[in-house]
C-alpha positions in Angstrom: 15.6 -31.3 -78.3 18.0 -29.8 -75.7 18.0 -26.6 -77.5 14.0 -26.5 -77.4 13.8 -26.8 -73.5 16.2 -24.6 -73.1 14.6 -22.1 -75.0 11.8 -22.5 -73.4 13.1 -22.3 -70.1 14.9 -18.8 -70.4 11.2 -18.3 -71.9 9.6 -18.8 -68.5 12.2 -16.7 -67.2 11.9 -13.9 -69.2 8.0 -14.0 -68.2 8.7 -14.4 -65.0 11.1 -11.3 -64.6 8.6 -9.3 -66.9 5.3 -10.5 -64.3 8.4 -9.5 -61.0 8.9 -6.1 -63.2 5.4 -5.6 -63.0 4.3 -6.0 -59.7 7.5 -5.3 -57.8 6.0 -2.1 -57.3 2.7 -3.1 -56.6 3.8 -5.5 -53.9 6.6 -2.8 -51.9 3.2 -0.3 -52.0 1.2 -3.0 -50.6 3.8 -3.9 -47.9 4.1 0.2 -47.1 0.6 0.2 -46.6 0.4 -3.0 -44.2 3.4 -1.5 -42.4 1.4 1.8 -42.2 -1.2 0.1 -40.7 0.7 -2.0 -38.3 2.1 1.7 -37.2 -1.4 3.4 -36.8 -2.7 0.3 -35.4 0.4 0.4 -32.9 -0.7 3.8 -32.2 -4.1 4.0 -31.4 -3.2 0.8 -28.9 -1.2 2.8 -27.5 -3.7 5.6 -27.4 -5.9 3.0 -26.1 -3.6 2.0 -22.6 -2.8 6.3 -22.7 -6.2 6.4 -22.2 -6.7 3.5 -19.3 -4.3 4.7 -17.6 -5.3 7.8 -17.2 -8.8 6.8 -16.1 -7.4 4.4 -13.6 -5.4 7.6 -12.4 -8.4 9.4 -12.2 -10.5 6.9 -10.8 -7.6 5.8 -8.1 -7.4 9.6 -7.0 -11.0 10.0 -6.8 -11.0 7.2 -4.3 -7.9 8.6 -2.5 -10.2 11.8 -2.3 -13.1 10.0 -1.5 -11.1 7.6 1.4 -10.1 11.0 2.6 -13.4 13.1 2.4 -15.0 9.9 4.4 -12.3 9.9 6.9 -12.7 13.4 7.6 -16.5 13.1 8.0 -16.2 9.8 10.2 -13.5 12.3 12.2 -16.0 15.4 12.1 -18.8 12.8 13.0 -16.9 11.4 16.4 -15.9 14.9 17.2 -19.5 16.3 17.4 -20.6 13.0 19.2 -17.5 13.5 21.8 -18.6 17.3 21.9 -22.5 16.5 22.4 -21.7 13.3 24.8 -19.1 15.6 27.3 -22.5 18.6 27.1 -25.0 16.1 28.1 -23.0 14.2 30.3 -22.2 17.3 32.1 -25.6 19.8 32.3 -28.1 17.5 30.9 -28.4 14.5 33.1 -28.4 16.0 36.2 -31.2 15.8 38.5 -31.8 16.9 41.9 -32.4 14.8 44.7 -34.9 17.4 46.4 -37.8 19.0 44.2 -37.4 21.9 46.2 -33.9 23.4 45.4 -31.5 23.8 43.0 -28.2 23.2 45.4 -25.3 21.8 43.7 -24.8 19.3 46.2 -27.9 17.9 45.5 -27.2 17.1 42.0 -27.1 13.2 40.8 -26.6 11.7 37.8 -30.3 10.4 36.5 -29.2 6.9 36.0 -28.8 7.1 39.9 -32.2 7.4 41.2 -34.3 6.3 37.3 -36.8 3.4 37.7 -38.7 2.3 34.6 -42.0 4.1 34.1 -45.3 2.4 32.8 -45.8 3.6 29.5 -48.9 2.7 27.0 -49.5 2.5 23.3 -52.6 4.2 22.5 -54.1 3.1 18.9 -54.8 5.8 16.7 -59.2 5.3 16.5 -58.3 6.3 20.5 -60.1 9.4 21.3 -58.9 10.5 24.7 -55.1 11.4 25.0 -53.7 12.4 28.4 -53.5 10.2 31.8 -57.1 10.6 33.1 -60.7 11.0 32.5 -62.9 13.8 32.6 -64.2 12.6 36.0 -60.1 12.8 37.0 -59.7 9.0 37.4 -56.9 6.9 36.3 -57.7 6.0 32.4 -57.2 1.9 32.2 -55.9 0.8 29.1 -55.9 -3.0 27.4 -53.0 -1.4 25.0 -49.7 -2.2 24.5 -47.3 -1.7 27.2 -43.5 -0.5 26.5 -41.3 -2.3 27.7 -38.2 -0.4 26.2 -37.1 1.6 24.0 -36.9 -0.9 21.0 -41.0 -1.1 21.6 -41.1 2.8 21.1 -38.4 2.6 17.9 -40.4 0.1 16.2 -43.9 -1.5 15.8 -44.5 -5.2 13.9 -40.6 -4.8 12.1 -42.1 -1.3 10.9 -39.4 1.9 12.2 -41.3 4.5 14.0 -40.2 8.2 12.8 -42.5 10.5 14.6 -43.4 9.3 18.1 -45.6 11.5 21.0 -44.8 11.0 24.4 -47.6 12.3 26.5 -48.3 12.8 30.3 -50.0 14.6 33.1 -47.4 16.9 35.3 -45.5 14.7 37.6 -45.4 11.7 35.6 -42.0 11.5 34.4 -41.5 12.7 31.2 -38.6 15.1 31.8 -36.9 12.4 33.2 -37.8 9.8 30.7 -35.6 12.1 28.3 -33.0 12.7 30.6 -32.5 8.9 31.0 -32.7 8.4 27.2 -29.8 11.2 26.8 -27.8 9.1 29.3 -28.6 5.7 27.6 -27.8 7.3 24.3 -24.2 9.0 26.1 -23.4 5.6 27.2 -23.8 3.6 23.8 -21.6 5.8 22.3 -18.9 5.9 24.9 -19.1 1.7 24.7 -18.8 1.4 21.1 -14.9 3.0 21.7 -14.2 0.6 24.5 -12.0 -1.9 23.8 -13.3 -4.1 26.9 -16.8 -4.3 25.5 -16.3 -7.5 23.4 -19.5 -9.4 23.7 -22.6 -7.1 24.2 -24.5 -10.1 24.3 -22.6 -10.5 27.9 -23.1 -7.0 28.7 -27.2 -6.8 28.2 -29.3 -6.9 31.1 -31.5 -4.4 32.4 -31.2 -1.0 31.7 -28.3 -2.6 29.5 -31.4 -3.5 26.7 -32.3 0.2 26.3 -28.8 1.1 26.1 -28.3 -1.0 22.9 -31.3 -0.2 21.6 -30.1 3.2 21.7 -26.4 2.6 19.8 -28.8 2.3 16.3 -28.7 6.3 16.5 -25.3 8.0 15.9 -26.4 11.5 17.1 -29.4 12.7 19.6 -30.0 16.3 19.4 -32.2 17.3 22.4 -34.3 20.8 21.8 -35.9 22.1 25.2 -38.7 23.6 23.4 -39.0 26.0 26.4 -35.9 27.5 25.9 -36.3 27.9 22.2 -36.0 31.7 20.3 -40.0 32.4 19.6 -39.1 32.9 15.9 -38.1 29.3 15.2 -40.5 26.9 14.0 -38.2 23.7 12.4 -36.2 21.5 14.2 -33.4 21.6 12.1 -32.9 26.0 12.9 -33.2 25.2 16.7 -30.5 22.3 16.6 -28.3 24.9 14.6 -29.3 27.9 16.8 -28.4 25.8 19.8 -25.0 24.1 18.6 -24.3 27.0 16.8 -20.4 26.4 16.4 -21.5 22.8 14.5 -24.3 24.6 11.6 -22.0 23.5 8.5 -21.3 19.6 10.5 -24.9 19.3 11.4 -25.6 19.8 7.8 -23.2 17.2 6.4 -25.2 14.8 9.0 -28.7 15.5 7.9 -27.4 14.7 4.5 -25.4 11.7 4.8 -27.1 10.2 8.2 -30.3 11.0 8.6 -31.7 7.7 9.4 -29.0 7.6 12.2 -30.5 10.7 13.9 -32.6 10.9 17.2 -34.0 14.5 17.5 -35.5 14.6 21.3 -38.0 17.5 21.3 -39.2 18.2 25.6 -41.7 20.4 26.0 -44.2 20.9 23.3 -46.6 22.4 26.3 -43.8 24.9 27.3 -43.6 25.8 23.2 -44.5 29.6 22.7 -43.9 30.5 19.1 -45.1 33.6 17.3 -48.6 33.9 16.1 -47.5 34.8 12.7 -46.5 31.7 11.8 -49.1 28.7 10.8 -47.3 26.4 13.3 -48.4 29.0 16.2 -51.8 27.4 15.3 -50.9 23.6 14.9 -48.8 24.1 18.2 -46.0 21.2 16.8 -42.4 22.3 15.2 -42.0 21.4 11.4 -38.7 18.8 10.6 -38.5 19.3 6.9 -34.9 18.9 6.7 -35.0 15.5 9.2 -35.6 13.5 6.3 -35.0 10.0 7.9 -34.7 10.7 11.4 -36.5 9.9 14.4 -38.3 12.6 15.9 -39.3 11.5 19.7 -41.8 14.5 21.0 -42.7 14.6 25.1 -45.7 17.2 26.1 -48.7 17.3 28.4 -52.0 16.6 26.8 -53.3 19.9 26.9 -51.0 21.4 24.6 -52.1 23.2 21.5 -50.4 20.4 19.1 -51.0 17.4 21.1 -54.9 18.5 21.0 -54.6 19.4 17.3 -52.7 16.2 16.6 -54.3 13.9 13.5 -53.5 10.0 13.1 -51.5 11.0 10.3 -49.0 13.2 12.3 -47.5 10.4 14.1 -46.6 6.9 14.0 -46.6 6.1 17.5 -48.3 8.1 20.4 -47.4 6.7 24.1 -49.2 8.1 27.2 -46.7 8.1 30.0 -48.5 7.0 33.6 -46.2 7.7 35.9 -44.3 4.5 37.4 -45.2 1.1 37.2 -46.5 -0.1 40.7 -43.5 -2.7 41.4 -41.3 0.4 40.5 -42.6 2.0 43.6 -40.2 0.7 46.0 -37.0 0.6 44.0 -37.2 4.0 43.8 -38.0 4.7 47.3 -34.5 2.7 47.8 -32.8 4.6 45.1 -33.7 8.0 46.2 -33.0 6.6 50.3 -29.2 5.3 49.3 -28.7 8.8 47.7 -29.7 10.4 51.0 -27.8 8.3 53.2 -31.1 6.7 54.5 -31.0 3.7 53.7 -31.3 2.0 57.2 -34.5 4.0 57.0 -36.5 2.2 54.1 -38.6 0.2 55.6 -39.6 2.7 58.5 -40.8 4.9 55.2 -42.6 2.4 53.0 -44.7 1.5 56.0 -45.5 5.0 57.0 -46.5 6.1 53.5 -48.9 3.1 53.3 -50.6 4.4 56.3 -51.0 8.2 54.3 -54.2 8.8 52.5 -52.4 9.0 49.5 -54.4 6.7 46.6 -52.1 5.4 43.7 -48.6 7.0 44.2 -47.3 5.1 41.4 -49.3 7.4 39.2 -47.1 10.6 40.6 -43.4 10.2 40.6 -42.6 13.5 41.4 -45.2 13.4 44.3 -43.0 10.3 45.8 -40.2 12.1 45.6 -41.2 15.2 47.8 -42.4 12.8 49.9 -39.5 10.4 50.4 -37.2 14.3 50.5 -39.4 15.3 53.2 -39.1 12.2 55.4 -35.1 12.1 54.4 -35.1 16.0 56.0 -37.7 15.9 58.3 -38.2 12.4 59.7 -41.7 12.7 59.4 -44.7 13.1 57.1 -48.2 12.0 58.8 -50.5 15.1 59.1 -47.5 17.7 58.7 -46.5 16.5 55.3 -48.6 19.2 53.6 -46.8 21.8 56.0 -43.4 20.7 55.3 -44.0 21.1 51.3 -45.0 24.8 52.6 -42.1 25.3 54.3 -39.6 23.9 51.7 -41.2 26.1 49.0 -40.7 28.8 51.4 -37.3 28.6 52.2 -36.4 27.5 48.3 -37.8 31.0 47.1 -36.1 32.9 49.8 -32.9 31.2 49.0 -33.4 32.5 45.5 -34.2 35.8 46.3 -32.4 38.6 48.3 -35.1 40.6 49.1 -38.7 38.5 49.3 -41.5 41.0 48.5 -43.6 41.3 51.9 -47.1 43.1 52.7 -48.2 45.1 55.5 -51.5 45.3 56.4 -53.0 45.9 59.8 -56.3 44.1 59.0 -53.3 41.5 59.4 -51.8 41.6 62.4 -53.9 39.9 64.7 -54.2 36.5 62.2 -52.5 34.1 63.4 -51.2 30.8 61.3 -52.1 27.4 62.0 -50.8 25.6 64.5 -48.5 23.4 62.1 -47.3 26.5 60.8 -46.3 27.7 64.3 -42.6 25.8 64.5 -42.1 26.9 60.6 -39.5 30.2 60.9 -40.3 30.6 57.1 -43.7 30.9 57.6 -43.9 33.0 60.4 -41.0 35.4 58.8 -44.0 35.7 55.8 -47.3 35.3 57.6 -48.8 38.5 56.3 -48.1 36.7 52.5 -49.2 33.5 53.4 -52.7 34.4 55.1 -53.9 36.7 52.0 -53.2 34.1 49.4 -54.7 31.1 51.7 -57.7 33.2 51.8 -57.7 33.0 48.1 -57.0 30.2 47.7 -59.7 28.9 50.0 -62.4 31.2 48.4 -60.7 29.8 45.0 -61.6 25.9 46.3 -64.9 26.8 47.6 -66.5 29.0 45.3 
């Protein structure tokens, strides 16, 4: 019986060893191949992380290039705005105290003698644009009024992109823009000052039109007047005019042209060559203004302002001089610049008593008058003589050598009495009498 299981046993064995014999082989392939794979496997992990890594490389100096590229444009940005704020801040809001000359001494800052004008939506059905009727009177208005800037900017949460100042001569509108140029100077120089903390603290005022200017990171005024006559787009004359800034103004127009006031003065003063299609429209293209906010002033007899469609503009304003409790402040402002200010109340009575009817209605006027009275100490009946006078001497200041006339049919003329006491007029009475004789038969014929 022992001998039988032992047999059997080395049996088993021997089938075991002959089963090991014959897959040993099998099973050391197997385990190659599974250690193969582990290796590839291994590998292509490997490959895998390679390849992460480099893309977060890639990726991480991309945005080192890109944190770079942006801090060079926010650098190239303030620069231009430093460059364009020192420009404006020293030839562009500037005004002169008289009408009548051009003195450096007479120059102020606008914010100095500015008082808020009355300015009126006009809805699109409107017909008329302009300041007055065809009978010359005053055009009433139930419209809108504009209160500040933020009224012109935007309508009902809508942002208004092309908007038409428009108003008779004398009304304001050169200094309307002069005074937004100085707002606009102002927001920018605040946004760097570390003392500004709370503009909540700081609006009141003129304050309001300040902030409501800060939405725009550049204003690029074009005086149309002074514009090459072979430039019809915007975008050529802010080049042609800040010609050492072509490339920057470019990167600007790209990357922020919703940020971009473009103040266009002038559109009446605007002579470009009749070859072009926008001689006959009378308004400059702004193809490459995208976004921005294009803010036109002009009279309303101006080619474009009379060619102009509803769909040309989303906002058109007519600009009516001051409003009437405006009146006085600037009287006061233009007095304390003078060094009259003990005077101001001698002056508002004595231009009540001229016939003068709604002087709110011509700033410009005021300010001849209130210069006058400041030089003279008088207006009454010789205000009109005085204007004469001033004109006189301003063109003879200008000139060296006045051009004169000699005639004998002249000699015995004689001026009129206010003229008498005037040294300008009498040093050019043979001038004066030949064009007041036309410009009587002018009036009366």
């Amino acid at each position: 019986m022992l001998e039988s299981t032992t047999h059997i046993d080395d049996a088993n064995e021997g089938a075991v060893e002959k089963v090991f014999e014959t897959y040993e082989p099998k099973i050391k392939k197997l385990e190659l191949k599974n250690e193969d794979h582990e290796n590839r496997l291994s590998a292509v992990k490997a490959e895998q992380q390679n390849v992460v890594n480099k893309q977060f490389e890639i990726e991480l100096i991309s945005t080192e290039e890109k944190y770079r590229a942006g801090i060079e444009y926010l650098k190239l940005k303030q620069d231009l705005q430093q460059y364009l704020v020192d420009v404006y801040q020293m030839h562009y809001v500037k005004t002169w105290i008289s009408p009548f000359t051009t003195q450096q001494e007479d120059v102020v800052n606008i914010d100095d003698v500015y008082v808020s004008p009355r300015m009126v939506v006009e809805e699109k059905e409107h017909g008329n644009v302009g300041n007055t009727t065809k009978n010359g009177e005053v055009r009433e208005t139930n419209n809108m009024l504009i209160e500040r800037y933020r009224d012109l900017f935007h309508t009902r949460e809508k942002r208004n992109r092309k908007i038409f100042v428009v108003g008779d001569k004398g009304t304001g509108k050169s200094s309307f823009c002069k005074m937004m140029i100085q707002n606009w100077c102002s927001a920018i120089t605040k946004r760097g000052d570390p003392g500004v903390k709370d503009i909540n603290k700081m609006i009141q005022g003129e304050e309001y039109n300040r902030c409501d200017m800060s939405q725009f990171d550049f204003l690029f005024h074009i005086s149309l007047c002074e514009m090459p006559h072979d430039i019809y787009d915007t975008d050529d004359m802010i080049k042609a005019q800040w010609n050492n800034y072509r490339n920057e103004v470019d990167d600007i127009f790209t990357n922020d042209s919703e940020r971009i006031l473009i103040l266009v003065d002038g559109l009446d003063e605007w002579t470009p060559s009749k070859r072009k299609r926008q001689s006959l429209l009378g308004i400059p293209t702004s193809r490459f203004a995208r976004d921005s906010t294009v803010l036109t002033t002009s009279r309303p007899s101006s080619r474009g302002i009379l060619n102009l469609k509803s769909s040309d503009y989303d906002l058109k304003v007519t600009l009516f001089g001051l409003r009437k409790s405006s009146v006085q402040p600037m009287i006061e402002k233009y007095m304390q610049v003078l060094n009259k200010t003990s005077a101001v109340k001698t002056f508002s009575d004595t231009l009540s008593s001229l016939p003068i009817k709604d002087i709110h209605n011509a700033p410009l006027l005021l300010q001849k008058i209130v210069w006058l009275y400041c030089k003279y100490h008088d207006t009454g009946q010789s205000f009109y003589d005085h204007i004469m006078n001033a004109v006189r001497e301003w063109e003879c200041d200008k000139q060296v050598a006045f051009p004169t006339q000699q005639s004998s049919n002249l000699e015995n003329f004689q001026l009129e009495k206010p003229f008498e006491n005037l040294a300008s007029a009498q040093n050019n009475r043979q001038l004066l009498l030949p064009t007041g004789k036309i410009a009587y038969f002018t009036l009366h014929t």
